[in-house]
C-alpha positions in Angstrom: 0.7 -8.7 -9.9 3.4 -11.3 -11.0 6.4 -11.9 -9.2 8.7 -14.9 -8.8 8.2 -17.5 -6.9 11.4 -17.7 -4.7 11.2 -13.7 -4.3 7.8 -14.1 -2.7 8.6 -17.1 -0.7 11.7 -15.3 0.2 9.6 -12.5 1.4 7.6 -14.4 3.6 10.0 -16.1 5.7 10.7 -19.5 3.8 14.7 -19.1 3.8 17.3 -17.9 1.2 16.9 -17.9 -2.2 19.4 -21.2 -2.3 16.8 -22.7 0.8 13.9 -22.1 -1.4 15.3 -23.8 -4.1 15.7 -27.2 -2.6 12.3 -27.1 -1.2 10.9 -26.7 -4.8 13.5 -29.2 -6.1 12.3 -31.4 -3.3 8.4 -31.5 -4.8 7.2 -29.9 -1.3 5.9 -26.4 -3.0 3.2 -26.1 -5.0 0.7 -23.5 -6.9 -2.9 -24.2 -7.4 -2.3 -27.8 -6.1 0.0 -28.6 -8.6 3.8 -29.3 -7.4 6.7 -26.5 -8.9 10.1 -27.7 -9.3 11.4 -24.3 -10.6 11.9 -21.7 -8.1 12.2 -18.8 -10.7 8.3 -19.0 -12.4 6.2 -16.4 -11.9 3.6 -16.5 -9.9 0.2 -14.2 -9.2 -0.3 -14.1 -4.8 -3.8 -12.4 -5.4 -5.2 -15.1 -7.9 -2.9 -18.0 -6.7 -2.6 -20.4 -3.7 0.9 -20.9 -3.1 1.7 -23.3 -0.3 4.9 -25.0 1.1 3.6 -28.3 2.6 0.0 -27.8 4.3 1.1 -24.6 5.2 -0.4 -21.8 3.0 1.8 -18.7 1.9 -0.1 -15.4 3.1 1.8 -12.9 0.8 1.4 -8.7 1.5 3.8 -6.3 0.1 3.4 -4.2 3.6 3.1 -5.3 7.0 1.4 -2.9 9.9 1.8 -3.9 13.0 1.6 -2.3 16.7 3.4 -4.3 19.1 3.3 -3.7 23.1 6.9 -4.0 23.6 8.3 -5.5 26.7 11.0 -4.1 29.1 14.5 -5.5 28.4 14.4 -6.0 24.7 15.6 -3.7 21.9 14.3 -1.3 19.3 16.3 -2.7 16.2 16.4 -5.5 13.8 19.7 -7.0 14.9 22.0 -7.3 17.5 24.6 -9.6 18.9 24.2 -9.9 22.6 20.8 -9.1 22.8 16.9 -9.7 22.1 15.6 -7.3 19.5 11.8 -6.9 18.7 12.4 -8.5 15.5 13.1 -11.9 17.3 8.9 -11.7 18.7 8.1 -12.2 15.7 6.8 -15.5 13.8 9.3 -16.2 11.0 6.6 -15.5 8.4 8.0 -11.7 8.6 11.9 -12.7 8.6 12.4 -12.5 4.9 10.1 -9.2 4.9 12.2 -6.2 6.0 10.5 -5.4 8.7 11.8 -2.8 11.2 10.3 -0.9 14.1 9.5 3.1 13.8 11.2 4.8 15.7 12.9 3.3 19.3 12.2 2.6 22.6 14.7 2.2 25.2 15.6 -1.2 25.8 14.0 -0.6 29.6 10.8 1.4 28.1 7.5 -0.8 27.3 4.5 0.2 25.5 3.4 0.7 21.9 5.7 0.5 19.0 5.0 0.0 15.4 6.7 -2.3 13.2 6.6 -2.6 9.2 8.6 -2.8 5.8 7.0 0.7 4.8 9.7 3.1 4.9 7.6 6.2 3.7 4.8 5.3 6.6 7.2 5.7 8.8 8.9 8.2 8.1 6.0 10.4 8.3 5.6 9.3 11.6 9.2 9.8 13.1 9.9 13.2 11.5 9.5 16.1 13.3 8.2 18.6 11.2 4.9 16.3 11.1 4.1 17.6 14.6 3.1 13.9 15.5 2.6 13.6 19.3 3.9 10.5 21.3 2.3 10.2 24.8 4.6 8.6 27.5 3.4 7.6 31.2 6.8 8.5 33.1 7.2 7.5 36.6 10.2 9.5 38.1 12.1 9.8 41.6 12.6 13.9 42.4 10.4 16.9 43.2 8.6 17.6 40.9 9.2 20.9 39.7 5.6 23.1 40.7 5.9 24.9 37.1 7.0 21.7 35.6 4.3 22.3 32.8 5.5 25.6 31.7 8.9 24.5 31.5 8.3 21.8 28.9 6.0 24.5 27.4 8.5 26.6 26.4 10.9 24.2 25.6 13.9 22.1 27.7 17.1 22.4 27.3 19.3 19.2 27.6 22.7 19.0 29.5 24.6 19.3 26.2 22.6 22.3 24.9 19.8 20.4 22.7 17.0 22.9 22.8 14.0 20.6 22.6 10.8 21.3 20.7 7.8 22.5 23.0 6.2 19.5 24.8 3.5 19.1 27.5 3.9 17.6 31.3 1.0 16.9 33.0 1.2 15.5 36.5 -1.1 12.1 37.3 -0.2 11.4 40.9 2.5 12.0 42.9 5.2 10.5 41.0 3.6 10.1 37.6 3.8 12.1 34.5 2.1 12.1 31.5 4.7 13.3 28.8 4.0 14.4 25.2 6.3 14.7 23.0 6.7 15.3 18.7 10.4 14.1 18.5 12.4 11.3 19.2 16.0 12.1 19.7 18.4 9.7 22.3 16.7 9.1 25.2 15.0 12.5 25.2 12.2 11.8 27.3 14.5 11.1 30.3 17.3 13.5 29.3 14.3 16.1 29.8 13.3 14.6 32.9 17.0 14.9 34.4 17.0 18.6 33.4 14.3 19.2 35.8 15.8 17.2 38.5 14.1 14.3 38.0 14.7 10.6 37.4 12.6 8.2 35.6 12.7 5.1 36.8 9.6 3.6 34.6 8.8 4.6 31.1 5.9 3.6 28.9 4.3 4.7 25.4 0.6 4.8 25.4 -0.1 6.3 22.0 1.1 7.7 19.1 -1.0 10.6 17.6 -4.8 9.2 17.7 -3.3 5.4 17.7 -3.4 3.9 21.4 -2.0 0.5 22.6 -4.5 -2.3 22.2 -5.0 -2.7 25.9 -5.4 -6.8 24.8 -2.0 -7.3 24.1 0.3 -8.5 26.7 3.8 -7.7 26.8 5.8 -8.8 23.7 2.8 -10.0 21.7 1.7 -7.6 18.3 -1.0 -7.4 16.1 -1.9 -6.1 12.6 -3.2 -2.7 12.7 -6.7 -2.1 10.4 -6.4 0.2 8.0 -8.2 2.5 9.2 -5.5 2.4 12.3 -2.8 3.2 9.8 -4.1 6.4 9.4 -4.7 7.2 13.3 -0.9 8.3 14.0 -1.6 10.8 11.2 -4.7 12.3 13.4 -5.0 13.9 17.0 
């Protein structure tokens, strides 16, 4: 597969297409060894090395990636005031599109998935894939005795929302182990609240058969295999 040479350096974080310019004009990019000049030839990743410097260009037209997100950061690819998951990342991925599935709440931690495949994830945010997202919830109230059945048959929210079916499973006295197959607006402690309940510590532990590396530490990602890709898919 040929492309040109700016779009894949563009895609792999080396600057604007004006920025990737000058570095070729500058003698600092080169193909095979030899030095390119002209930012618009074409160029094969899978049978060429491309490099900028002594740093050699790793090009992939997708990016997989689990992240354990950390609390106090947000799920989006911008924003003006504050820290986005996008900003963990080495700039390698800035030119790549990359966005994170779904959201966590800026105070929630745990796995979320990040990558420039908009069909992946859509299959794994939509509801009527049935995909289940397992939250550990730890929560200030009573806790309701039939708690289970509630979520069961289906919580309704303060302003009406009738929830899809979900589980509740108690853990320890104020723990919860919450499964849900949607994502709307801070549902999992919208549902909490309409059982009386408030959660003051949120975390995702998996999505579908895809559970957070326990090796990674707060704000670090890694590549998921491919065989991982397909986990969310599977229960």
């Amino acid at each position: 597969m040929t492309m040109r040479l700016d779009k894949l350096l563009g895609h792999t974080g080396w600057g604007s297409r004006k920025q990737i310019k000058e570095l070729c004009k500058g003698g600092t990019v080169t193909v095979d060894g030899t030095v390119i000049r002209d930012s618009a030839v074409q160029v094969d990743p899978d049978r060429q090395q491309i490099a900028v410097g002594n740093d050699v260009v790793c090009y992939a037209a997708h990016y997989y990636m689990m992240m354990n997100k950390p609390a106090g950061v947000l799920s989006a690819t911008t924003d003006r005031f504050s820290q986005t998951v996008l900003d963990l990342l080495p700039r390698q991925y800035s030119g790549a599109g990359m966005f994170p599935v779904g959201r966590l709440d800026k105070d929630t931690t745990g796995l979320l998935l990040l990558t420039n495949d908009g069909s992946w994830a859509h299959r794994i945010t939509s509801p009527k894939k049935h995909i289940d997202k397992v939250y550990e919830a730890v929560v200030d109230g009573v806790i309701p005795a039939d708690i289970e059945e509630q979520f069961r048959c289906g919580i309704v929210l303060d302003d009406g929302l009738e929830c899809l079916p979900a589980r509740a499973v108690i853990t320890a006295p104020q723990q919860l182990d919450i499964v849900v197959q949607e994502g709307k607006f801070h549902q999992v402690k919208r549902m909490c609240a309409a059982v009386g309940l408030t959660v003051t510590a949120l975390h995702r532990r998996s999505i579908g058969a895809l559970v957070l590396d326990a090796a990674l530490e707060p704000g670090t990602f890694r590549s998921l295999t491919e065989q991982e890709r397909d986990l969310p898919f599977s229960t």
